[in-house]
N, C-alpha and C positions, 0 to 999 in steps of 0.2 A: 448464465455463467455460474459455476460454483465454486464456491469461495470454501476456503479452509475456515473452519470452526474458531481458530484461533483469533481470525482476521475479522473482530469484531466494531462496529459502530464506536462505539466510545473509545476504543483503541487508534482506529484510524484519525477520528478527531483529534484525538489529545494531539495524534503526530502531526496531525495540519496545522493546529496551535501554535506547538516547540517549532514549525518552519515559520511560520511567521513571524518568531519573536526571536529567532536566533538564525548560524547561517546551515542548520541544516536542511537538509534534503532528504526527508523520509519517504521510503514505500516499502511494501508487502508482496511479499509472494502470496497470492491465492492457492498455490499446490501444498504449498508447507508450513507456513504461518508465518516464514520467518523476517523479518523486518530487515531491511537493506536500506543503505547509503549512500546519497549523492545520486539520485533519481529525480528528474522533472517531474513538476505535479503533475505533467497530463503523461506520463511514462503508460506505455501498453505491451504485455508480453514480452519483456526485456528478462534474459535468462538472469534466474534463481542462484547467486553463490554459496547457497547451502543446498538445493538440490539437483542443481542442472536443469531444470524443468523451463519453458517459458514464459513464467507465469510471474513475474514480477509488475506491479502497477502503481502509478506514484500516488502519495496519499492523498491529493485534492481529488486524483481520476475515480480512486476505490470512493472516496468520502462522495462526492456526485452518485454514483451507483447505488453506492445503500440506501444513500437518503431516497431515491428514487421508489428504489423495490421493496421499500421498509412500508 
């Protein structure tokens, strides 16, 4: 899988953090960087509202990935 640059380790965590301690729902699009709301942590390919793209994935599912391939 390739991930957008933006869509970094320390980024994803901070966002797994802020859901655990609040009632957000953070994820990331892998195509564009861009961070979306009110996504399940295991979200997979759910489209992009900043690019259209299907690459949206919830922040626990990207945070298991990196840590994985890191």
């Amino acid at each position: 899988m390739i991930i957008h640059p933006d869509v970094t380790l320390d980024r994803v965590a901070e966002a797994v953090e802020r859901a655990h301690s609040s009632l957000d729902n953070p994820g990331f699009c892998i195509c564009c960087g861009a961070e979306a709301e009110g996504v399940e942590p295991d979200a997979r390919k759910y489209e992009c509202e900043s690019c259209g793209e299907p690459g949206v994935y919830g922040a626990e599912e990207l945070l298991l990935y990196l840590a994985m391939a890191g």
